[in-house]
N, CA, C and O atoms as a GROMACS GRO file, in nm:
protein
  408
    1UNK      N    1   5.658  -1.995   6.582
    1UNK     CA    2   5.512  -2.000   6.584
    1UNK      C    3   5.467  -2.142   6.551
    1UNK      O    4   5.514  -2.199   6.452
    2UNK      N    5   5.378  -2.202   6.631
    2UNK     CA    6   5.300  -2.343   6.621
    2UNK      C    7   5.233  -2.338   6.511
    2UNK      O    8   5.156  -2.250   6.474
    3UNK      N    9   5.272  -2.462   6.440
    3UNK     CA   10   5.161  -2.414   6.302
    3UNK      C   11   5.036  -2.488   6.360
    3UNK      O   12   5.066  -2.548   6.463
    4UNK      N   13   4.924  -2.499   6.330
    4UNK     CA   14   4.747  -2.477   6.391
    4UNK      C   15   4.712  -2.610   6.233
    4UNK      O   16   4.717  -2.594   6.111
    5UNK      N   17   4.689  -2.699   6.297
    5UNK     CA   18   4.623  -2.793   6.249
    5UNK      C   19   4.528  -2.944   6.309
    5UNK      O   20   4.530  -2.993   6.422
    6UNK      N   21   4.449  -2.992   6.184
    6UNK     CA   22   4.350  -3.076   6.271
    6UNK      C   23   4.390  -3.178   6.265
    6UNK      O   24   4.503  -3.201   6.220
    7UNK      N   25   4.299  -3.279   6.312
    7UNK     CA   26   4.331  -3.400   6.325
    7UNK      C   27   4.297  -3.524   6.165
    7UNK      O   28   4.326  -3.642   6.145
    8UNK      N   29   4.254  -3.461   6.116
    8UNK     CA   30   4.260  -3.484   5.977
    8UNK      C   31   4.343  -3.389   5.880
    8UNK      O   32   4.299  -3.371   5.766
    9UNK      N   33   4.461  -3.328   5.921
    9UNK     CA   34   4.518  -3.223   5.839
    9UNK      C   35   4.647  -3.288   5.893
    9UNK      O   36   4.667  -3.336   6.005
   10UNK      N   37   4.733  -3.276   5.780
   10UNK     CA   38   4.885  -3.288   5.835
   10UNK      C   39   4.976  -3.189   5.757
   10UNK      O   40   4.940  -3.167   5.642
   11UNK      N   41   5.074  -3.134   5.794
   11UNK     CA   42   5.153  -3.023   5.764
   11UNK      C   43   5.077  -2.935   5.681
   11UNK      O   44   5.102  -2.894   5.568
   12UNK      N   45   4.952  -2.908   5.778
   12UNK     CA   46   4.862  -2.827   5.728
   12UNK      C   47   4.774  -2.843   5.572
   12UNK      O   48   4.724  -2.748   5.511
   13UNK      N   49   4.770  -2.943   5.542
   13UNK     CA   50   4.682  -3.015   5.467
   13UNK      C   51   4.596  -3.072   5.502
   13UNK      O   52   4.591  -3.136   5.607
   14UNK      N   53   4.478  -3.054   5.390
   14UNK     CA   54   4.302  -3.182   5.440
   14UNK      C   55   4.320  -3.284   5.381
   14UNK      O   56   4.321  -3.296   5.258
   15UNK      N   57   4.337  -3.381   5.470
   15UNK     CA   58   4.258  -3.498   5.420
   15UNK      C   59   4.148  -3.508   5.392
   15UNK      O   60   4.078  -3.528   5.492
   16UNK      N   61   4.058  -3.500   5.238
   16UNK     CA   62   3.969  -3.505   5.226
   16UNK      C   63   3.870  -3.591   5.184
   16UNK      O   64   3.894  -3.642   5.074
   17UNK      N   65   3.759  -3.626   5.238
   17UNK     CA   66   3.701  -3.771   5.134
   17UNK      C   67   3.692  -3.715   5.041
   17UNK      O   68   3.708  -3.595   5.018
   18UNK      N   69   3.648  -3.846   4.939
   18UNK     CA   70   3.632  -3.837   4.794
   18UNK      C   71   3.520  -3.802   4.743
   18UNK      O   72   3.512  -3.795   4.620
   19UNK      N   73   3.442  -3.780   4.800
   19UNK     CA   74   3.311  -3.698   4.775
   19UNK      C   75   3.352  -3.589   4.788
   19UNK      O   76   3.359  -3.515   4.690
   20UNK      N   77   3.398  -3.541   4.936
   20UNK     CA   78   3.428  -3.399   4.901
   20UNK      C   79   3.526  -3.337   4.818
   20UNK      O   80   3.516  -3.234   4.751
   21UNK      N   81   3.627  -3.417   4.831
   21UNK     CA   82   3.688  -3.374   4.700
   21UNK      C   83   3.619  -3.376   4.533
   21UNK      O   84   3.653  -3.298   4.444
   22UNK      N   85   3.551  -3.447   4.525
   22UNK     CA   86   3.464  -3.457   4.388
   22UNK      C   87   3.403  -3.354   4.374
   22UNK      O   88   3.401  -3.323   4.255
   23UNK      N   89   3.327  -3.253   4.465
   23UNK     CA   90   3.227  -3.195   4.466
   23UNK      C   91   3.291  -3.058   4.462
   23UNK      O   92   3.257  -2.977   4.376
   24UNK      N   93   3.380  -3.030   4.548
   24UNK     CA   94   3.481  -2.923   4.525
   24UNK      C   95   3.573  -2.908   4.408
   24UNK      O   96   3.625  -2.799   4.386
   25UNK      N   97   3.585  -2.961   4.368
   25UNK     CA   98   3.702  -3.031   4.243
   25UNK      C   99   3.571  -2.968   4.081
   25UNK      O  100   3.598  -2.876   4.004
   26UNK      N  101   3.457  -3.047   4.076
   26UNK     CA  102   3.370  -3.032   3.987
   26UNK      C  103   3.322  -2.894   3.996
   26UNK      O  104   3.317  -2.840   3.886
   27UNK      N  105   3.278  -2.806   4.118
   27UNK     CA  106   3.262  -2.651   4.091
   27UNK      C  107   3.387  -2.589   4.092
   27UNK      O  108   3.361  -2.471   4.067
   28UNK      N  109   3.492  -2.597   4.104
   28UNK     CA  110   3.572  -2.534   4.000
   28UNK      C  111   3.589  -2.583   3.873
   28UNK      O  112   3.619  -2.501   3.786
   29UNK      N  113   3.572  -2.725   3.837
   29UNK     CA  114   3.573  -2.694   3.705
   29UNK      C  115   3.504  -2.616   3.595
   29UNK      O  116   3.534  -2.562   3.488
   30UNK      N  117   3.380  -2.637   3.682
   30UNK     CA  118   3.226  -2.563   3.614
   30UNK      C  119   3.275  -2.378   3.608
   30UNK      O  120   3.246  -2.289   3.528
   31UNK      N  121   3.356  -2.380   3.730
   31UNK     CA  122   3.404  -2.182   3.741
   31UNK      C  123   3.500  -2.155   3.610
   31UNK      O  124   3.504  -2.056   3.538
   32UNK      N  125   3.573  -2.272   3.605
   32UNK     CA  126   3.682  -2.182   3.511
   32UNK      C  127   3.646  -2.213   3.340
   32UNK      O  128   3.701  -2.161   3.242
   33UNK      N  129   3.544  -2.307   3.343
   33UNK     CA  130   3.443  -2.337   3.240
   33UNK      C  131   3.396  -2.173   3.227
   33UNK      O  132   3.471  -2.107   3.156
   34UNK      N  133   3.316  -2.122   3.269
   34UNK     CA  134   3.272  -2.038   3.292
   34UNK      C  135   3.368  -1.879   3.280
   34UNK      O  136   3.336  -1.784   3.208
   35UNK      N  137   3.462  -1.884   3.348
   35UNK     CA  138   3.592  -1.802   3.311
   35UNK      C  139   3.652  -1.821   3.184
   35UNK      O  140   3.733  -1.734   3.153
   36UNK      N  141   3.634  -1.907   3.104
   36UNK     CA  142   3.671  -1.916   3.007
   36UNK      C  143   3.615  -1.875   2.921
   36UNK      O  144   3.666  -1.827   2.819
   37UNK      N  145   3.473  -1.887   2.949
   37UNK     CA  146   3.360  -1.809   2.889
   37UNK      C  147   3.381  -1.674   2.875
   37UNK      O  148   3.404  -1.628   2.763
   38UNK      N  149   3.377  -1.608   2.969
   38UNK     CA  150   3.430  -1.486   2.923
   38UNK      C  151   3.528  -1.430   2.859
   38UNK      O  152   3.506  -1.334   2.786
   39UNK      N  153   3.645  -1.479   2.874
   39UNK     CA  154   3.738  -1.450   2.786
   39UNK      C  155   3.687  -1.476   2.624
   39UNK      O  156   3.729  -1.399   2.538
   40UNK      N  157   3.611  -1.571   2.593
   40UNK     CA  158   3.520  -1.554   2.458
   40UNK      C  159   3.462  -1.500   2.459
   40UNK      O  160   3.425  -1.505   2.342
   41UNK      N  161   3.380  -1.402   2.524
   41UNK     CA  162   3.304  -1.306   2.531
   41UNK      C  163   3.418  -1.191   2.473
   41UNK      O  164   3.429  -1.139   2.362
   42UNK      N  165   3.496  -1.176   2.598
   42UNK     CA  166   3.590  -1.004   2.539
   42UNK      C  167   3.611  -1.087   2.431
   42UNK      O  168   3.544  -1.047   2.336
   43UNK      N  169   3.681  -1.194   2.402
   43UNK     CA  170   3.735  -1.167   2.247
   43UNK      C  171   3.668  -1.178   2.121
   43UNK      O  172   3.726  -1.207   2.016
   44UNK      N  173   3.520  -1.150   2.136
   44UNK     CA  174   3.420  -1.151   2.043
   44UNK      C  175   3.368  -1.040   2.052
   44UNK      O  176   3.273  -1.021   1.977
   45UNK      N  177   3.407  -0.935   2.139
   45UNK     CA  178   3.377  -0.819   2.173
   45UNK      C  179   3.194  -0.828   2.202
   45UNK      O  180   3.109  -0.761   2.144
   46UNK      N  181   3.175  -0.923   2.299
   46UNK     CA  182   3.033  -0.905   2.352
   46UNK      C  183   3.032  -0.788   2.379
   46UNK      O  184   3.130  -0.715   2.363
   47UNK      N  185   2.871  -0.733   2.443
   47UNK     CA  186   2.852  -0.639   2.449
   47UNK      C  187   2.870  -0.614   2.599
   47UNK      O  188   2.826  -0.711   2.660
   48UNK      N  189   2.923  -0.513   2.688
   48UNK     CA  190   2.950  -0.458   2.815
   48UNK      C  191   2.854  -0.562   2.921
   48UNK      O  192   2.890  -0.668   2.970
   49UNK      N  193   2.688  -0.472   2.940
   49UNK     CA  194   2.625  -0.581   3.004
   49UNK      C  195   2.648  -0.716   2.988
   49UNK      O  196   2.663  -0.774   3.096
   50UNK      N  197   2.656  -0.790   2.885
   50UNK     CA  198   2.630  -0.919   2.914
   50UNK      C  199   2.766  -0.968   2.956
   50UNK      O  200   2.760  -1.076   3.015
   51UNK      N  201   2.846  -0.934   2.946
   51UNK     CA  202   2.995  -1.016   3.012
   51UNK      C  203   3.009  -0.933   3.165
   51UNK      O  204   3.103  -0.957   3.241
   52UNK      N  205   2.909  -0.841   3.192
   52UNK     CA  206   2.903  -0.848   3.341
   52UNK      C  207   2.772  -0.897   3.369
   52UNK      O  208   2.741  -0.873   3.485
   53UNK      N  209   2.686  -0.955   3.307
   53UNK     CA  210   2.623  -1.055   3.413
   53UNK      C  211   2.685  -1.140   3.427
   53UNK      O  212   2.698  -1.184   3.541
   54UNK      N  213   2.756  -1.206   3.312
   54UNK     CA  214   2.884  -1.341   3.346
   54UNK      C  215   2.923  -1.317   3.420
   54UNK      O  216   2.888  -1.399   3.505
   55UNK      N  217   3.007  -1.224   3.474
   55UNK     CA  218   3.086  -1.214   3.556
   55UNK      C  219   3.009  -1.212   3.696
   55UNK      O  220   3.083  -1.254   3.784
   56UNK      N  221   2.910  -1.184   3.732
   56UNK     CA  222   2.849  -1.183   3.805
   56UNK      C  223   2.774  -1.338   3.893
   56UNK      O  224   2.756  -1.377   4.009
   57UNK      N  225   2.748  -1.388   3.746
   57UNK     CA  226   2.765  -1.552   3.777
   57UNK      C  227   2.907  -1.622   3.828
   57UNK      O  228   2.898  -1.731   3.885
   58UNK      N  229   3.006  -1.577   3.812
   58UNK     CA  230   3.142  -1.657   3.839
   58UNK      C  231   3.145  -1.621   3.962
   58UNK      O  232   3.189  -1.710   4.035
   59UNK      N  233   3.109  -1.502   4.026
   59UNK     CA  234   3.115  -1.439   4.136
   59UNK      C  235   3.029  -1.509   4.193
   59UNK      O  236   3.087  -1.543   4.296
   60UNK      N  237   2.898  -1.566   4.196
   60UNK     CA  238   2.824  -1.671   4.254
   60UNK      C  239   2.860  -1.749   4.297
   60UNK      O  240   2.854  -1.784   4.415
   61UNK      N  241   2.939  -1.827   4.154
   61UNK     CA  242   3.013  -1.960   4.154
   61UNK      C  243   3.117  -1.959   4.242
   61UNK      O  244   3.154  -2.062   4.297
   62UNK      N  245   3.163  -1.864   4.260
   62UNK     CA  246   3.286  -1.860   4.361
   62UNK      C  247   3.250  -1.854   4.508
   62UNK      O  248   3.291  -1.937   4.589
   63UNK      N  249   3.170  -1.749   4.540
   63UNK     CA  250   3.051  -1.743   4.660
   63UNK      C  251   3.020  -1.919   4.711
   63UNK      O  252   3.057  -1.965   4.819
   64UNK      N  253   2.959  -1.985   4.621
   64UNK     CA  254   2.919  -2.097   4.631
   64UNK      C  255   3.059  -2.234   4.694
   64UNK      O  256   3.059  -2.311   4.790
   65UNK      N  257   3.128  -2.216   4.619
   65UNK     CA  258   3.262  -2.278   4.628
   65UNK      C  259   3.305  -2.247   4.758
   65UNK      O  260   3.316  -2.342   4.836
   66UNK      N  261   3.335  -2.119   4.802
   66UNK     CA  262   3.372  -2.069   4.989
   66UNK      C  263   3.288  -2.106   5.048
   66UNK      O  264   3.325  -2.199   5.120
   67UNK      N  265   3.160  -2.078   5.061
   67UNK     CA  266   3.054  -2.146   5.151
   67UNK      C  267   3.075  -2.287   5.194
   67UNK      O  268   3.085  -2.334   5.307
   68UNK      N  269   3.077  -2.348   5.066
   68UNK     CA  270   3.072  -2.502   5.073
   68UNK      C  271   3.220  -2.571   5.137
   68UNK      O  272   3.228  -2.683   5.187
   69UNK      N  273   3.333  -2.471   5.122
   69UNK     CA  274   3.456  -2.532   5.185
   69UNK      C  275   3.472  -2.484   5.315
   69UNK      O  276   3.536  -2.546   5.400
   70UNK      N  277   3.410  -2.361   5.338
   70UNK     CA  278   3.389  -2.334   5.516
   70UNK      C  279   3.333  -2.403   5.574
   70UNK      O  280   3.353  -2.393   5.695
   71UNK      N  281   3.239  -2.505   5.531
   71UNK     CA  282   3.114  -2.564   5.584
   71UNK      C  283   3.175  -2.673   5.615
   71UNK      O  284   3.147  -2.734   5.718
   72UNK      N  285   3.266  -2.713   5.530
   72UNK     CA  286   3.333  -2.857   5.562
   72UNK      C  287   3.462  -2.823   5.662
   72UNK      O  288   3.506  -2.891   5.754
   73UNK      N  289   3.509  -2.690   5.610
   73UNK     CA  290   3.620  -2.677   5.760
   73UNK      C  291   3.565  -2.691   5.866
   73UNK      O  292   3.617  -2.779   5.935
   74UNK      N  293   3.468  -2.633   5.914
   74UNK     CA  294   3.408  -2.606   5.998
   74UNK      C  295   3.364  -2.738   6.081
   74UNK      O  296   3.410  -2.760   6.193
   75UNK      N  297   3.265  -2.830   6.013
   75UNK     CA  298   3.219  -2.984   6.044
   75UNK      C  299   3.344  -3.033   6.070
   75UNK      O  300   3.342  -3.111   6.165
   76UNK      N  301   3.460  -3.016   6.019
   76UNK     CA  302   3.572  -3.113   6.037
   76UNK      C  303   3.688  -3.077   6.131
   76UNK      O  304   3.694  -3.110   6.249
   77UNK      N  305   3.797  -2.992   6.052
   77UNK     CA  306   3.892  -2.943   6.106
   77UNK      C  307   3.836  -2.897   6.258
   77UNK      O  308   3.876  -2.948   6.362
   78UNK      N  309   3.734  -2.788   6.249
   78UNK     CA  310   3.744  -2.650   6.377
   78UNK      C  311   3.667  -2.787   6.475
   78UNK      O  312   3.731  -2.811   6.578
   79UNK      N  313   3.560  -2.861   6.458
   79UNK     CA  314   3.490  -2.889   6.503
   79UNK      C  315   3.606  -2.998   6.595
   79UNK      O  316   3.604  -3.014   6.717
   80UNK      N  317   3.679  -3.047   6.522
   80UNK     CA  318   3.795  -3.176   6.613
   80UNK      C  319   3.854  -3.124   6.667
   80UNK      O  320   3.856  -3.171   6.780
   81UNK      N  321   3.957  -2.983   6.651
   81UNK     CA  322   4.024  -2.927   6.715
   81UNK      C  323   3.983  -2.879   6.859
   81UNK      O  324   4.045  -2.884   6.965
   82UNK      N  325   3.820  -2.816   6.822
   82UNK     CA  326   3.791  -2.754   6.949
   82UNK      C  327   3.756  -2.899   7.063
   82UNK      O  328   3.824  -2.909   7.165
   83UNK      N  329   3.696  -2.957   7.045
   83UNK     CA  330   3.656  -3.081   7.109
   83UNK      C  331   3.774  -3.181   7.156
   83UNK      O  332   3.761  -3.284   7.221
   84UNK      N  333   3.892  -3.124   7.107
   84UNK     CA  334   4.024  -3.184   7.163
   84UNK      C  335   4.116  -3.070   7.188
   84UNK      O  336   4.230  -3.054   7.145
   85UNK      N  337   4.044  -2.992   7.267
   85UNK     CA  338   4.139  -2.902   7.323
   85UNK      C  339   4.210  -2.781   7.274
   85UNK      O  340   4.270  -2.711   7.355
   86UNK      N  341   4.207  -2.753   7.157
   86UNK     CA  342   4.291  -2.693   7.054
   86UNK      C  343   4.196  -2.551   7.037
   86UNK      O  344   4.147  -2.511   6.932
   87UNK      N  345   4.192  -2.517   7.111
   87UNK     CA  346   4.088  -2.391   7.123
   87UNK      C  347   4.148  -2.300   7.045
   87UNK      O  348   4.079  -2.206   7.004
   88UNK      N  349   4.234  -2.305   7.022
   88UNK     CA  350   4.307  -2.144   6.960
   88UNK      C  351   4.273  -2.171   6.759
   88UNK      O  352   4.301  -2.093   6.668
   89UNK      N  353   4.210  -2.298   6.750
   89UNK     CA  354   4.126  -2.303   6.606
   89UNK      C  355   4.002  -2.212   6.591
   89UNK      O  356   3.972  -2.177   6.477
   90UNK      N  357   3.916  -2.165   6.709
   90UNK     CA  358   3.830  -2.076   6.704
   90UNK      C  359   3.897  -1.952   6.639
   90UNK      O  360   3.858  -1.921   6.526
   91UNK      N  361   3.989  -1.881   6.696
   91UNK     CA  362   4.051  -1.774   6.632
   91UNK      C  363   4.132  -1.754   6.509
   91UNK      O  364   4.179  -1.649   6.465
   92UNK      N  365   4.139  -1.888   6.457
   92UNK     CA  366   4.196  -1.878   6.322
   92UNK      C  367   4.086  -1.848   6.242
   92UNK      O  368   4.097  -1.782   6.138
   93UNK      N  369   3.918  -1.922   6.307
   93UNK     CA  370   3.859  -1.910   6.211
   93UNK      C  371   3.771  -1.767   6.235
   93UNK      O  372   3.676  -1.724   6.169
   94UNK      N  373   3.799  -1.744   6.286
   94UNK     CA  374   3.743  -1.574   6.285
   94UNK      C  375   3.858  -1.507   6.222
   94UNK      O  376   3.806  -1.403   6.182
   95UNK      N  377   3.978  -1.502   6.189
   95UNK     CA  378   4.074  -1.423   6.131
   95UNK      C  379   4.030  -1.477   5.995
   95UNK      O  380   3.994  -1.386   5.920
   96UNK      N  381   4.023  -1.577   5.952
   96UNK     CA  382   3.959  -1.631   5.832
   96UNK      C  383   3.831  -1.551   5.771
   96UNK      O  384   3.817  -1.504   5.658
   97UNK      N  385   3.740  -1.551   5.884
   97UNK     CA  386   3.595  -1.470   5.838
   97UNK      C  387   3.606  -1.342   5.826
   97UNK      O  388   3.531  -1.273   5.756
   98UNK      N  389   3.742  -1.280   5.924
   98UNK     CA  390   3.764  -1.083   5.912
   98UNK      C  391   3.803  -1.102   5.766
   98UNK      O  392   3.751  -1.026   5.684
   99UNK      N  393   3.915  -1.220   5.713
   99UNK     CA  394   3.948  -1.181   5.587
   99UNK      C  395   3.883  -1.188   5.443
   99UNK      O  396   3.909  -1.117   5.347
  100UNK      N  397   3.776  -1.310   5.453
  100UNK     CA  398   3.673  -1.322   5.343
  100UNK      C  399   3.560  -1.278   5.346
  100UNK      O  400   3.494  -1.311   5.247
  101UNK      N  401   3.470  -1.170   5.471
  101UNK     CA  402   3.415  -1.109   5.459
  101UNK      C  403   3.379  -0.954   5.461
  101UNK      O  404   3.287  -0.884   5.501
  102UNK      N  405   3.518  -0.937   5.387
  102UNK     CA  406   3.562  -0.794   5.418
  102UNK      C  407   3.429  -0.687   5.295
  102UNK      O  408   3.434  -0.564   5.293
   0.00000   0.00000   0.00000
């Protein structure tokens, strides 16, 4: 099987600028900031509700984080591939979307 990569990807890696890496890099830190949070929560024995609205925020935060890295696959990787021929990147990224928007 051909492995499926762009023209900024090599053995299936992004080359990414440094912005985007900064920006991706900093909301996860802010997530597991946040994940960590909770684990002080259970171990202070918060109360039920409030460590599921936390949790509910990380779930944002995470929401937020996929959006923002599809957005850049998408502008980058799918967008070079298809425009150079590599059509069969459309269908990775729909197997991608059956799997994260299940």
């Amino acid at each position: 099987m051909e492995e499926k990569t762009c023209s900024r990807c090599s053995e299936r890696k992004k080359v990414r600028t440094e912005n985007e890496y900064k920006a991706l890099s900093n909301r996860l830190s802010r997530i597991a900031g946040q994940v960590k949070g909770l684990q002080k929560m259970l171990d202070e024995s918060a109360y039920c509700p409030d460590i599921l609205i936390q949790v509910s925020a990380v779930t944002s935060a995470l929401n937020a984080f996929s959006r923002e890295l599809l957005g850049n696959h998408i502008r980058t990787c799918v967008t070079n591939d298809i425009l150079s021929g590599k059509e069969e990147t459309a269908d990775e990224l729909v197997d991608i979307l059956k799997k994260i928007l299940k």
